[in-house]
MDTraj code that builds the backbone (N, CA, C; nanometers):
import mdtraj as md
import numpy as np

residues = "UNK UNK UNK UNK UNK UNK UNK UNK UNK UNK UNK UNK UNK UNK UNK UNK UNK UNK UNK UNK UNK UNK UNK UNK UNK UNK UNK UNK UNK UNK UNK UNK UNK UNK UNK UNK UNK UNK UNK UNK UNK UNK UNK UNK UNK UNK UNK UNK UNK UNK UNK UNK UNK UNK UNK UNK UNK UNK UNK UNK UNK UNK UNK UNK UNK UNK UNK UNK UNK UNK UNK UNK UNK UNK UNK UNK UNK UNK UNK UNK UNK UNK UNK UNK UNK UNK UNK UNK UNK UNK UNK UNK UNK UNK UNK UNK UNK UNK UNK UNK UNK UNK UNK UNK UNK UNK UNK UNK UNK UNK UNK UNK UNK UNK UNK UNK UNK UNK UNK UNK UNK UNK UNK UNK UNK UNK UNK UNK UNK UNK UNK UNK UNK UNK UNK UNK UNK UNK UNK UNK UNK UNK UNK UNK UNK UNK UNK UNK UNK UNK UNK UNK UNK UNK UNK UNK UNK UNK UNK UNK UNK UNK UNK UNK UNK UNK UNK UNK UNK UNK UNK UNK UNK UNK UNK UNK UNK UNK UNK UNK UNK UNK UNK UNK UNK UNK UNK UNK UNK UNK UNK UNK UNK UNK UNK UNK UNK UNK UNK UNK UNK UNK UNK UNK UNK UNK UNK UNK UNK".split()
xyz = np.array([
    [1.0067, -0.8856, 9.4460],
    [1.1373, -0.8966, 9.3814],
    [1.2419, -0.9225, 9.4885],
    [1.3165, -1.0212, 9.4874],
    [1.4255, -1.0511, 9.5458],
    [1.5618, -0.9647, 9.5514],
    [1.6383, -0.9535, 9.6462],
    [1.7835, -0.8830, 9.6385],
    [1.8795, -1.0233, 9.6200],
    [1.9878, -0.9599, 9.5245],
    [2.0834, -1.0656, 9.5300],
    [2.1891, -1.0212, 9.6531],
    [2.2669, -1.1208, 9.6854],
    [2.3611, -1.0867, 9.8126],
    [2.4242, -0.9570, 9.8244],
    [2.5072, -0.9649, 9.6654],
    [2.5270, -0.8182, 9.6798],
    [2.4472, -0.6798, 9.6499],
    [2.3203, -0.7056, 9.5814],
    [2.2444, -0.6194, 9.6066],
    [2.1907, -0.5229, 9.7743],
    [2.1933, -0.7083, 9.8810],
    [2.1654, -0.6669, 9.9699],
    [2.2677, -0.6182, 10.1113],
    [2.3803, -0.6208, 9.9957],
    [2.5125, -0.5561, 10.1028],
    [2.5059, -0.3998, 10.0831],
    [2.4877, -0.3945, 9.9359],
    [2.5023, -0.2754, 9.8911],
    [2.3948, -0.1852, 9.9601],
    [2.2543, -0.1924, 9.9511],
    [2.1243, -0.1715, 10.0895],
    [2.1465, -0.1210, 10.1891],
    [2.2762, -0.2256, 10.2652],
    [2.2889, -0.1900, 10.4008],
    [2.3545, -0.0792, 10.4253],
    [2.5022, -0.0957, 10.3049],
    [2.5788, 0.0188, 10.3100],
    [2.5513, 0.1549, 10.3242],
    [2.4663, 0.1425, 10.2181],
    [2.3561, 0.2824, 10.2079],
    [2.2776, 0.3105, 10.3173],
    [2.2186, 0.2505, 10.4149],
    [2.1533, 0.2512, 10.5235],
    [2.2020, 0.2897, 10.6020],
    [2.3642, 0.2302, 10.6474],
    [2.4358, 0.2494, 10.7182],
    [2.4917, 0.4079, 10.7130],
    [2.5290, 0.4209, 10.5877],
    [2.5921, 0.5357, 10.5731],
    [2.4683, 0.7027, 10.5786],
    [2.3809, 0.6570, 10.5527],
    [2.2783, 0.7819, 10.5908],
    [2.2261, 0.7978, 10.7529],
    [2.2277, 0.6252, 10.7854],
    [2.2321, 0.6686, 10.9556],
    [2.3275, 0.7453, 11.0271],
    [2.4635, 0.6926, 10.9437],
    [2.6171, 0.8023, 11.0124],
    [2.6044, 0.9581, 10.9827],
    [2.5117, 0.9927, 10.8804],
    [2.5185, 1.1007, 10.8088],
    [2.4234, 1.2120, 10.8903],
    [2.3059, 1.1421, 10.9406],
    [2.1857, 1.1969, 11.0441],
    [2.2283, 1.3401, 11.1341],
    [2.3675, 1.3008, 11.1869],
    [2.3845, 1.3715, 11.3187],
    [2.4348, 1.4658, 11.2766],
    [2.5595, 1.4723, 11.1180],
    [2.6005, 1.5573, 11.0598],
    [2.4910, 1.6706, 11.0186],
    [2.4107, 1.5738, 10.9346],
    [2.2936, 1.7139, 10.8940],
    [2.2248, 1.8114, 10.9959],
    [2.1842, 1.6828, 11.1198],
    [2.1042, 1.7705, 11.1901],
    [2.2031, 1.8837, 11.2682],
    [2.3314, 1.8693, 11.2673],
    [2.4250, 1.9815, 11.2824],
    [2.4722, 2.0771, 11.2386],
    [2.4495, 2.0868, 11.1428],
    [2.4592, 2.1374, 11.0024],
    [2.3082, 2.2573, 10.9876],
    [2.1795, 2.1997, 11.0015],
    [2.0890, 2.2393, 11.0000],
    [2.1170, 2.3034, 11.1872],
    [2.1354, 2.2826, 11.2701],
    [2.1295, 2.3626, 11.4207],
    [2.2342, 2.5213, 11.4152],
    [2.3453, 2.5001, 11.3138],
    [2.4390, 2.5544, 11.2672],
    [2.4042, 2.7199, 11.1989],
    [2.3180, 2.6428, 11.1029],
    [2.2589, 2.7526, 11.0140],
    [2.2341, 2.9190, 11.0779],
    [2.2670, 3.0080, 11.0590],
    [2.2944, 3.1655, 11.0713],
    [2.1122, 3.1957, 11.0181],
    [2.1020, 3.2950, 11.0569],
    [2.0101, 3.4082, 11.0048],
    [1.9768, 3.5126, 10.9419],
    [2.0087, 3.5439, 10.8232],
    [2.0258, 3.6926, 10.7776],
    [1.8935, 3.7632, 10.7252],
    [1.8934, 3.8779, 10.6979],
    [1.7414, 3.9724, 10.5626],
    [1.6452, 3.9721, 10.6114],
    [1.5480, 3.8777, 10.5625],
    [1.4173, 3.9070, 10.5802],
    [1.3752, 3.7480, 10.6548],
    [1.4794, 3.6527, 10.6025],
    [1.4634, 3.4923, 10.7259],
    [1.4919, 3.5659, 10.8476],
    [1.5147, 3.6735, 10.8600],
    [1.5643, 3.6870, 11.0553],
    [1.4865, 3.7894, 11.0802],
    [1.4101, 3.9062, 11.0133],
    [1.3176, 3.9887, 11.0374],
    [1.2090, 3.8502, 11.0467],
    [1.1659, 3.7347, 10.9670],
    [1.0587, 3.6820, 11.0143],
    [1.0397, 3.5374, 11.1269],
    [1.1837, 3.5594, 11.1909],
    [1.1679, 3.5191, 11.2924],
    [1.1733, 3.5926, 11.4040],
    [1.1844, 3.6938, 11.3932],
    [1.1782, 3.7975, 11.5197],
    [1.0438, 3.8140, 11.4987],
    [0.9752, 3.8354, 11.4177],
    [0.8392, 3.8805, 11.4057],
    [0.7596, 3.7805, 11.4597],
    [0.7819, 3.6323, 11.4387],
    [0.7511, 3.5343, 11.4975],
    [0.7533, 3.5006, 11.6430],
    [0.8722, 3.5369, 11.6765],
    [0.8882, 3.5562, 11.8555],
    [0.9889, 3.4082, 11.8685],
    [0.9760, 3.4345, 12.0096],
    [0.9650, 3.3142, 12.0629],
    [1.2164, 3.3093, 12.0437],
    [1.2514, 3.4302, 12.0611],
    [1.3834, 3.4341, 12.0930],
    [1.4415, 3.5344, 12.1234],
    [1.5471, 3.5630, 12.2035],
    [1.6279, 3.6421, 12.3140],
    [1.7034, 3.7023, 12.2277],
    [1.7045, 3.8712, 12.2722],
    [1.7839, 3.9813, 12.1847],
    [1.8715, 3.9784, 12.3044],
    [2.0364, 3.9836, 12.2724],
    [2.0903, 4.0274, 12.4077],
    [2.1871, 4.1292, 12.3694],
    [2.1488, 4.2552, 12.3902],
    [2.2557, 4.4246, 12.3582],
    [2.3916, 4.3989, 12.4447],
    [2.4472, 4.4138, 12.3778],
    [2.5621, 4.5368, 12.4397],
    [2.5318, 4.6729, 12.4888],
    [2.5432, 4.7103, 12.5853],
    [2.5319, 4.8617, 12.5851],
    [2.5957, 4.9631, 12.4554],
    [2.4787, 5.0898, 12.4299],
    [2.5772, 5.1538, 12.3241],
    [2.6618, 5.1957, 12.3909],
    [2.7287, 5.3082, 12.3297],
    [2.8395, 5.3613, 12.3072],
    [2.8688, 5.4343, 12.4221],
    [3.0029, 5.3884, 12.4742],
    [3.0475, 5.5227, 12.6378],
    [3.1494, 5.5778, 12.5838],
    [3.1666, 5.6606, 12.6883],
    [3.3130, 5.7447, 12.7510],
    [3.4031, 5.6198, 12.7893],
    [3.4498, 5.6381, 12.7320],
    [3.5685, 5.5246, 12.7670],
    [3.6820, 5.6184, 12.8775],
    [3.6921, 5.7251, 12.9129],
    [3.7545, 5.8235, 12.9777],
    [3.7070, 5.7942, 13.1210],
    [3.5804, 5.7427, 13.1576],
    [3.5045, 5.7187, 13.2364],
    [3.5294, 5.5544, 13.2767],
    [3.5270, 5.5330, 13.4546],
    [3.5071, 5.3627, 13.4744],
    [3.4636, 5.3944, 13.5846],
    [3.4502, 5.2593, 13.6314],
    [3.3438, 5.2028, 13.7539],
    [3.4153, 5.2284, 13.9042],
    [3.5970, 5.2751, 13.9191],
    [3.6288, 5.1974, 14.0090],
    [3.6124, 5.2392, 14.1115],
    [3.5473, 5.3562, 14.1449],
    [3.5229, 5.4398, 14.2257],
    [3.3252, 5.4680, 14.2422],
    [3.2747, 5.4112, 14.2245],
    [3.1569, 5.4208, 14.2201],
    [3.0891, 5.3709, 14.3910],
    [2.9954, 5.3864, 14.4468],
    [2.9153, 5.3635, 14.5384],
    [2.8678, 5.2589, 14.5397],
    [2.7491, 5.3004, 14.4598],
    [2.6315, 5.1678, 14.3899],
    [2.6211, 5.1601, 14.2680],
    [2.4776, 5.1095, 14.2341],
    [2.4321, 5.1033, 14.0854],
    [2.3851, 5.2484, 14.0463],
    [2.3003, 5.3118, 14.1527],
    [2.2293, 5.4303, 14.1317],
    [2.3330, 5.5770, 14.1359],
    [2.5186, 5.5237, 14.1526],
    [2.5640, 5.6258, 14.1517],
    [2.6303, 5.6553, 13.9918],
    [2.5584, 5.6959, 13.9143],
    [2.5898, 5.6913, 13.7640],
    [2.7326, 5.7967, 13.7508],
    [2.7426, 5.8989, 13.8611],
    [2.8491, 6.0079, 13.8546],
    [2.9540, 5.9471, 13.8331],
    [2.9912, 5.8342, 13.9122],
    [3.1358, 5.7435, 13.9371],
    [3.1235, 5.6266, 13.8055],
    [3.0052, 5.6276, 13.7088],
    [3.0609, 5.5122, 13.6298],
    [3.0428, 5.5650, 13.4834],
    [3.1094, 5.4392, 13.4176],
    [3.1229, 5.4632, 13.2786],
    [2.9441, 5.4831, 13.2084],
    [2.9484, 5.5793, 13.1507],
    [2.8056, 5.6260, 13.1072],
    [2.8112, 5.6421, 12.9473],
    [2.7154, 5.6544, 12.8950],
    [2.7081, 5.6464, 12.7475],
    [2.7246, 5.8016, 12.7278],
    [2.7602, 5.8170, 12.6048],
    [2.8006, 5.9369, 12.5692],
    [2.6614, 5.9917, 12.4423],
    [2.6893, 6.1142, 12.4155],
    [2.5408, 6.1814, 12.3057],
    [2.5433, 6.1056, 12.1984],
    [2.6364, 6.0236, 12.1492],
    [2.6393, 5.9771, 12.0304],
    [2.5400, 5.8233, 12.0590],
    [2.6406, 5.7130, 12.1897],
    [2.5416, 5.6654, 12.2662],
    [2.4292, 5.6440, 12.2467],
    [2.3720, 5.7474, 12.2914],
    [2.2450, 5.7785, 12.3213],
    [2.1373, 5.7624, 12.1670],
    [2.2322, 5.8597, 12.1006],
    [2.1685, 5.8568, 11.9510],
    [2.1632, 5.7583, 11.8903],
    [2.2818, 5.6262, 11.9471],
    [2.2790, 5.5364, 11.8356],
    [2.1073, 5.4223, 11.9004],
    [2.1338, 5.4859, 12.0488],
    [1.9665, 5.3751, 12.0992],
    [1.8255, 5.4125, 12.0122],
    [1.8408, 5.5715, 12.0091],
    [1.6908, 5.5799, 11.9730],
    [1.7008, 5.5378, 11.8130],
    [1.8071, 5.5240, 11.7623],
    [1.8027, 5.4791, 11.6325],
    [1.7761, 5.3208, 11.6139],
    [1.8001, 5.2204, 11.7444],
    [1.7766, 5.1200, 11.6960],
    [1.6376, 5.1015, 11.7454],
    [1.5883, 5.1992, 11.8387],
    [1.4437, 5.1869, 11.8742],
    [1.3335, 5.2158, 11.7461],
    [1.3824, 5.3135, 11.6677],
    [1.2954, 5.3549, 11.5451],
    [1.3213, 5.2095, 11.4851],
    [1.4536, 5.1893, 11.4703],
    [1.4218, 5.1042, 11.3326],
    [1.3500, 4.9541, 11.3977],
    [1.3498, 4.9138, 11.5252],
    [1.3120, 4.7797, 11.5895],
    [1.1371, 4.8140, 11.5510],
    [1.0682, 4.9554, 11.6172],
    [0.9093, 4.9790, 11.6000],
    [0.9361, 4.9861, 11.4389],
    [0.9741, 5.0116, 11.3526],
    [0.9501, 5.0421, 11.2378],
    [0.9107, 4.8644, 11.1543],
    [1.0264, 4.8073, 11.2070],
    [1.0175, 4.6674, 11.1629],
    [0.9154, 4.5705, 11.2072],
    [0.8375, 4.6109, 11.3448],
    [0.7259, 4.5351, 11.3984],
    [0.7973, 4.4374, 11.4705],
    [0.8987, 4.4430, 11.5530],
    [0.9427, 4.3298, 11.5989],
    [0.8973, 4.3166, 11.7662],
    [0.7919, 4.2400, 11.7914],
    [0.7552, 4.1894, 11.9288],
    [0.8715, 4.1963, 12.0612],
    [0.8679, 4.2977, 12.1244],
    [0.9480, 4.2612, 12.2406],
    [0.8759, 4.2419, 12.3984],
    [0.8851, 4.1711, 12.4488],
    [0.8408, 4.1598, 12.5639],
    [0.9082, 4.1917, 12.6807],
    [0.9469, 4.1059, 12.7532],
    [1.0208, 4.1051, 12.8734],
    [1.1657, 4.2186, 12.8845],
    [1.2418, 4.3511, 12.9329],
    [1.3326, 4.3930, 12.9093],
    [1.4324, 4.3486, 13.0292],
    [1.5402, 4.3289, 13.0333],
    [1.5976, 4.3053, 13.1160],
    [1.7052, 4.3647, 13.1741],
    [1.7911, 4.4355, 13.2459],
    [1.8910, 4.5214, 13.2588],
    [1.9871, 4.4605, 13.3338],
    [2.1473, 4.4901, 13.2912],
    [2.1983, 4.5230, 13.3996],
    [2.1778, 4.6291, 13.4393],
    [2.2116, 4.6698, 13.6218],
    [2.2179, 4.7780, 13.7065],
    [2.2849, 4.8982, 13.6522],
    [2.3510, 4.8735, 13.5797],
    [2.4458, 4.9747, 13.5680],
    [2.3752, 5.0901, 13.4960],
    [2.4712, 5.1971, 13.5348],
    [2.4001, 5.3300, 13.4693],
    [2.3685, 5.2881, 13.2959],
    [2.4876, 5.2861, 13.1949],
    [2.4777, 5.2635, 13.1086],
    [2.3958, 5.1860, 13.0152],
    [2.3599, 5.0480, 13.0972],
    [2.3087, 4.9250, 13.0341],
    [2.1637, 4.9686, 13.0591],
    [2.0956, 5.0636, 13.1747],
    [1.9476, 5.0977, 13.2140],
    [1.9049, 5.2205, 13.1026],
    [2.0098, 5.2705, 13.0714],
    [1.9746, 5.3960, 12.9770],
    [1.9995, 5.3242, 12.8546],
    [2.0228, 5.2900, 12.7629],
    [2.0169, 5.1759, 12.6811],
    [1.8864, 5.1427, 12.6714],
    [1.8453, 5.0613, 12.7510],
    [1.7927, 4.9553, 12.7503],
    [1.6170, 5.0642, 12.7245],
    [1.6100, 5.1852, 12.8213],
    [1.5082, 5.2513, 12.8339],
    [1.4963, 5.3549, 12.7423],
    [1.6008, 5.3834, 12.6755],
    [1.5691, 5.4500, 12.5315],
    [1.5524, 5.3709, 12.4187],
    [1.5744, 5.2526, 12.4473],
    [1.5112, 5.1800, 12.3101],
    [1.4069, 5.1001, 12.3416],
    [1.3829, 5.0762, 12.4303],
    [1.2379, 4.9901, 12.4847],
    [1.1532, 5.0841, 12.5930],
    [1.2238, 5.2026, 12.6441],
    [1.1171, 5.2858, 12.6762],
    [1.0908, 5.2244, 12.8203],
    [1.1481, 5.1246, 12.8990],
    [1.1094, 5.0618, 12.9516],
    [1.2613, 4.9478, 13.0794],
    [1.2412, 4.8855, 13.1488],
    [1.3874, 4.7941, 13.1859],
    [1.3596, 4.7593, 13.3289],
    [1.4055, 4.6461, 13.3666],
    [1.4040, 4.5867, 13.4892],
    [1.5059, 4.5320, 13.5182],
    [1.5525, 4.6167, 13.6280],
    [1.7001, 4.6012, 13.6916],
    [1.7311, 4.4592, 13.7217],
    [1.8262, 4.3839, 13.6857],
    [1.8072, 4.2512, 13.6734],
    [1.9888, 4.2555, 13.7139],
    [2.0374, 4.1856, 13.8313],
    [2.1683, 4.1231, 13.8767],
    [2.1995, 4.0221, 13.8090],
    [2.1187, 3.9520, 13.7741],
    [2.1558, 3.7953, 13.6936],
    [2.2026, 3.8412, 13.5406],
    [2.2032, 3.9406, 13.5466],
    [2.2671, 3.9942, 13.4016],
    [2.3659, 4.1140, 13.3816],
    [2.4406, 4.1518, 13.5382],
    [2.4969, 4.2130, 13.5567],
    [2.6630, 4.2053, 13.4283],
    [2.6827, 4.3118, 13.4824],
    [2.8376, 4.2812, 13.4212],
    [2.9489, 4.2272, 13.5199],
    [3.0553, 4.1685, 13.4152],
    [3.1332, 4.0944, 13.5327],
    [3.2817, 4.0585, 13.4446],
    [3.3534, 3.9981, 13.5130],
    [3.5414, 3.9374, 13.4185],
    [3.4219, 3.8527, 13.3003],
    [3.5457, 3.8572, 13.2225],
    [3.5057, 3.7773, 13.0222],
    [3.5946, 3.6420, 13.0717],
    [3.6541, 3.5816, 13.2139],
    [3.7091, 3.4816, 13.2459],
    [3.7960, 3.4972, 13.3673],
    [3.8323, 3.3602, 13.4290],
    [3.9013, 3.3291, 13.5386],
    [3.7729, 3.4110, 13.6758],
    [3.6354, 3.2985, 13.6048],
    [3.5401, 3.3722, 13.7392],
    [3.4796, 3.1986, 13.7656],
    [3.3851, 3.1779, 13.8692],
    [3.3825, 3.0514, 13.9470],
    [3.2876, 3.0222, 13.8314],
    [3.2406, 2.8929, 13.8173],
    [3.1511, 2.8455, 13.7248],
    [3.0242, 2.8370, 13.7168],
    [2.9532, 2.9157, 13.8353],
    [2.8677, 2.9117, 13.8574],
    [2.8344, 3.0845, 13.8656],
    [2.9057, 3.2075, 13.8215],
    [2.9243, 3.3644, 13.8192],
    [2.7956, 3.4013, 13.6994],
    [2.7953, 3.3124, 13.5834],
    [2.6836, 3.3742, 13.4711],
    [2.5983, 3.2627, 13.5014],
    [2.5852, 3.1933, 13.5672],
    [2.4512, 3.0463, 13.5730],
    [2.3308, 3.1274, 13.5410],
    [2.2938, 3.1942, 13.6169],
    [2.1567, 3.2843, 13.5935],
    [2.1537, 3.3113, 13.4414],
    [2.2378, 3.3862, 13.4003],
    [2.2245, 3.4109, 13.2525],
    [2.2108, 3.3481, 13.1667],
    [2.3061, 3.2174, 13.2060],
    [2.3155, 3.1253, 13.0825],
    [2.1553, 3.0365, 13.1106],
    [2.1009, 3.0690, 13.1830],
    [1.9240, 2.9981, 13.2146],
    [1.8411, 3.1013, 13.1611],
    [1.8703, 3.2360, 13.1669],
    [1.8041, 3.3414, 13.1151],
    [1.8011, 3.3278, 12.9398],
    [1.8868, 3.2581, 12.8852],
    [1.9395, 3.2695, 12.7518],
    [1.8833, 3.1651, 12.6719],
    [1.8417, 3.0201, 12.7536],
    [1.7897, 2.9336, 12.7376],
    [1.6551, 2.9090, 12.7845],
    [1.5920, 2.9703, 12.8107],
    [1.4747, 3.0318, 12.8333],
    [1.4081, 3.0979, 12.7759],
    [1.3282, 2.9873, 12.7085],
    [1.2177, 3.0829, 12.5555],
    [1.1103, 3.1554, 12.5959],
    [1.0763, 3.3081, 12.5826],
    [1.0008, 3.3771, 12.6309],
    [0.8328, 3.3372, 12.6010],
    [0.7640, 3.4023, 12.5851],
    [0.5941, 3.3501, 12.5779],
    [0.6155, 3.3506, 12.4062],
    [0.5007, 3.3050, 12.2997],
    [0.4821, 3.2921, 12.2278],
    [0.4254, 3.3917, 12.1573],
    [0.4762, 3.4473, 12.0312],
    [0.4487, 3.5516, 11.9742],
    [0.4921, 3.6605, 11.9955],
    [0.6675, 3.6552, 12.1285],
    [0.6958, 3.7666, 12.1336],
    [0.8848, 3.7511, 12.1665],
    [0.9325, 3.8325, 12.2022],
    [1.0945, 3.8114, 12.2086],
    [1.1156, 3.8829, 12.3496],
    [1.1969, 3.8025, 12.4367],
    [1.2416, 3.8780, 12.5560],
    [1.3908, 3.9714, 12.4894],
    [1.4016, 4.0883, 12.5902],
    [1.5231, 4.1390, 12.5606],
    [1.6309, 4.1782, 12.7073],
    [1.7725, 4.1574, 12.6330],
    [1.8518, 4.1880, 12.7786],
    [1.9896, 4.2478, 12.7284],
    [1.9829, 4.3652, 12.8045],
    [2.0757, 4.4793, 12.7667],
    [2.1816, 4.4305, 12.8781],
    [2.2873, 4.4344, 12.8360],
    [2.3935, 4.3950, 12.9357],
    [2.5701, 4.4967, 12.9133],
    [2.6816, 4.3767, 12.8704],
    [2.7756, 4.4177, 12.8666],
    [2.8618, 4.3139, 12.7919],
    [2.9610, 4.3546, 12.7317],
    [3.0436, 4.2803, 12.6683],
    [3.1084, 4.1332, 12.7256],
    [3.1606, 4.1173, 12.8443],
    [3.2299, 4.0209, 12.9286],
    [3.1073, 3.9244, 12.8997],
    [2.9841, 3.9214, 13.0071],
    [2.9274, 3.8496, 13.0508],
    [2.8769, 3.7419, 12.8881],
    [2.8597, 3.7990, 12.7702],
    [2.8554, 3.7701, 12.6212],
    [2.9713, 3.6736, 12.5799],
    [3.0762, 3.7121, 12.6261],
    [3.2131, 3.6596, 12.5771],
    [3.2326, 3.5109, 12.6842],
    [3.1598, 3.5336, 12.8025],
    [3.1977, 3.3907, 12.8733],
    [3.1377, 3.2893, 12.8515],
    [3.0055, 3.3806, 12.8485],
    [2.9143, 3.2441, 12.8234],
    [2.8902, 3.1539, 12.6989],
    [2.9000, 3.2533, 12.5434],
    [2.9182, 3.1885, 12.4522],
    [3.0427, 3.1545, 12.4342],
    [3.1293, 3.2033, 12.4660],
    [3.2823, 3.1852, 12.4380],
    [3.2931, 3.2643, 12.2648],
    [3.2067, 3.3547, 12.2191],
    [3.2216, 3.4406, 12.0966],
    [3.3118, 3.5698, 12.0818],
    [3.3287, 3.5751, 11.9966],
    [3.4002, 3.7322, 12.0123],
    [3.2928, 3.8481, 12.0680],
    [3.3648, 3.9143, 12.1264],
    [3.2655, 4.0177, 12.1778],
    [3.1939, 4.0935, 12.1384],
    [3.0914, 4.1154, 12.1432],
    [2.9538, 4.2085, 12.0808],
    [3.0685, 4.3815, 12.0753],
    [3.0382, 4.4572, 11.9461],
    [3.0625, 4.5940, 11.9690],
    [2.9853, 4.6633, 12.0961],
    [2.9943, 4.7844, 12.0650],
    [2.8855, 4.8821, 12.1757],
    [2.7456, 4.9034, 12.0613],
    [2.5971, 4.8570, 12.1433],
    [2.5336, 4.9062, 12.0352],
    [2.4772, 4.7945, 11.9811],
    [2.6000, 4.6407, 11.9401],
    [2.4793, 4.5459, 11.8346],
    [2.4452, 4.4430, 11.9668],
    [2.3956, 4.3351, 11.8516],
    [2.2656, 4.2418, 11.9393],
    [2.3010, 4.1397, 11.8851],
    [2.3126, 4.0687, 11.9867],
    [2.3213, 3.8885, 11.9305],
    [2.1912, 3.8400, 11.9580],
    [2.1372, 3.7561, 11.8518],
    [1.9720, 3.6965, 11.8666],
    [1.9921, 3.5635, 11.8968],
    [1.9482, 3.5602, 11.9807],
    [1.9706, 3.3845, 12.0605],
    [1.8109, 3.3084, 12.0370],
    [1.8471, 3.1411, 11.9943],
    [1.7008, 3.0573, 12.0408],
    [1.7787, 2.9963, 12.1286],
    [1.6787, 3.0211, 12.2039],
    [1.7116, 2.9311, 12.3687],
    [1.6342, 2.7809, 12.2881],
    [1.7173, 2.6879, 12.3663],
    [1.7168, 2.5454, 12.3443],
    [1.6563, 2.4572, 12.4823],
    [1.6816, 2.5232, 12.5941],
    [1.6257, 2.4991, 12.6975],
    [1.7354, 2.4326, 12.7472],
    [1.7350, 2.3884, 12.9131],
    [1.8405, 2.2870, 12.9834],
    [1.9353, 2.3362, 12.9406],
    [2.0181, 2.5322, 12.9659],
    [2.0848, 2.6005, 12.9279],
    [2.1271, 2.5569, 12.8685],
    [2.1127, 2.6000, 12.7102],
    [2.1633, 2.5165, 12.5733],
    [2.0364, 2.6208, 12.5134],
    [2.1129, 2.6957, 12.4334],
    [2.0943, 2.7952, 12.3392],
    [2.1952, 2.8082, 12.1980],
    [2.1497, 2.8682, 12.0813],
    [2.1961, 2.9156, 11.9941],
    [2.2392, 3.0337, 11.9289],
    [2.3471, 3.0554, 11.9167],
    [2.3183, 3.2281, 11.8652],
    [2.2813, 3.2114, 11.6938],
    [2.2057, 3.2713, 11.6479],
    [2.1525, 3.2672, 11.5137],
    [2.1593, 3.3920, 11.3793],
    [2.2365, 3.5516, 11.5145],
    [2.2664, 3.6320, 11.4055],
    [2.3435, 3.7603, 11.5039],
    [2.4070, 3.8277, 11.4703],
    [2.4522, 3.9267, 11.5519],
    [2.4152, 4.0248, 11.4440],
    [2.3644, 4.1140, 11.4811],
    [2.2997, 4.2476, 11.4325],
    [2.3858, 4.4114, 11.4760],
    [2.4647, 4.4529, 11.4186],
    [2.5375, 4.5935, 11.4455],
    [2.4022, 4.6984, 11.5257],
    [2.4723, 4.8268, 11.5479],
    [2.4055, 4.9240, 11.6004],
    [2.3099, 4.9613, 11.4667],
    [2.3911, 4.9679, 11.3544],
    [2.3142, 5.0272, 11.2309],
    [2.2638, 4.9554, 11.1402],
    [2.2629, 4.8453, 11.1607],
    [2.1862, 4.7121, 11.0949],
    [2.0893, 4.6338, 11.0727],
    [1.9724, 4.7610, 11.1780],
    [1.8489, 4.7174, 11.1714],
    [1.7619, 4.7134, 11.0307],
    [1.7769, 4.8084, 11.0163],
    [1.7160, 4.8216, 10.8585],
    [1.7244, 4.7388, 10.7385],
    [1.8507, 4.6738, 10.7946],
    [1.9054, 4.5920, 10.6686],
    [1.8243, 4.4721, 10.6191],
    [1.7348, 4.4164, 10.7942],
    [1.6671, 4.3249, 10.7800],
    [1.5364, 4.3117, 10.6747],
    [1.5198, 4.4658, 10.6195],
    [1.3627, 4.4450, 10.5684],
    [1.4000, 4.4831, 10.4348],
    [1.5602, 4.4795, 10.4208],
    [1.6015, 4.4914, 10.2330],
    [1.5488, 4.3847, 10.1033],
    [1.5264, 4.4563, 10.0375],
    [1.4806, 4.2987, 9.9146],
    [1.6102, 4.2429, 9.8874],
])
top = md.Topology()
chain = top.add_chain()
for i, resn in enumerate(residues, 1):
    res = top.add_residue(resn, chain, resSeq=i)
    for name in ("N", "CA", "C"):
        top.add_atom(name, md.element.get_by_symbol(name[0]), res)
traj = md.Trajectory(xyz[None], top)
């Protein structure tokens, strides 16, 4: 069957206009959020980066007087509540079956106790230190932002307990509370996605009908 002329303008138009349309969707689709039980079964799946906030401190408490990393006396430390809100996201993370592998820490007192009451576990890690949320050289979070884009082994999720700033520069997002988790797919060639931010008390929510 033949096209008439304007049949075959009309063809192109349409051709044309779904090729313009391509980059929209596939943006659209890169875009897409995570919530319920689609984001409990991609954690279960693996293969993407939890990155904490430290819970909850003394805000009465700061760094500016501190030694080192190992002098926890001089820095801001999590407080009992803190503490309570980790082992609560540790129950509900084992409760949900969610694969974690790799833990990652900042040094700091706070971000290691964190990190080892809910994973039991942490490796003091500088490339994920805390640091300014801006006016730092462009090359201050490089490590991180490679850490972030960096898909862990298959069938499991790396994790990295940190601090508010270093969150806020690199995505340029509003800042994580004390306590929740932004779930990143690393994209590779630092170029990642964030796909859900999860509260301190929001674990559970994932396995609701």
């Amino acid at each position: 069957m033949s096209l008439t002329r304007r049949g075959f303008v009309r063809l192109c138009a349409a051709l044309f206009a779904l090729f313009c349309a391509a980059p929209l969707l596939a943006a659209a689709t890169d875009a897409q959020t995570l919530a319920g039980r689609p984001l409990l079964a991609a954690l279960k799946a693996g293969g993407l980066v939890l990155y904490f906030r430290h819970a909850s401190t003394d805000f009465g408490q700061n760094d500016d007087e501190m030694t080192g990393y190992e002098d926890c006396a001089r820095q801001r430390n999590l407080t009992d509540a803190g503490r309570a809100e980790a082992r609560a996201i540790a129950s509900a993370i084992a409760r949900l079956g969610v694969p974690v592998g790799d833990v990652l820490a900042s040094p700091f007192c706070r971000t290691m106790e964190t990190a080892k009451l809910i994973f039991g576990r942490a490796t003091a890690t500088p490339a994920v230190r805390g640091g300014p949320a801006s006016g730092v050289a462009p090359d201050r979070y490089a490590d991180l932002r490679r850490l972030l884009s960096t898909a862990p082994p298959a069938g499991t999720n790396a994790a990295i307990v940190s601090h508010g700033n270093p969150f806020r520069a690199v995505t340029g997002e509003s800042y994580l509370a004390e306590g929740e988790a932004a779930v990143i797919r690393p994209l590779g060639k630092d170029k990642f996605r964030i796909v859900a931010r999860i509260t301190k008390d929001g674990w559970d929510a994932l396995a609701a009908p």
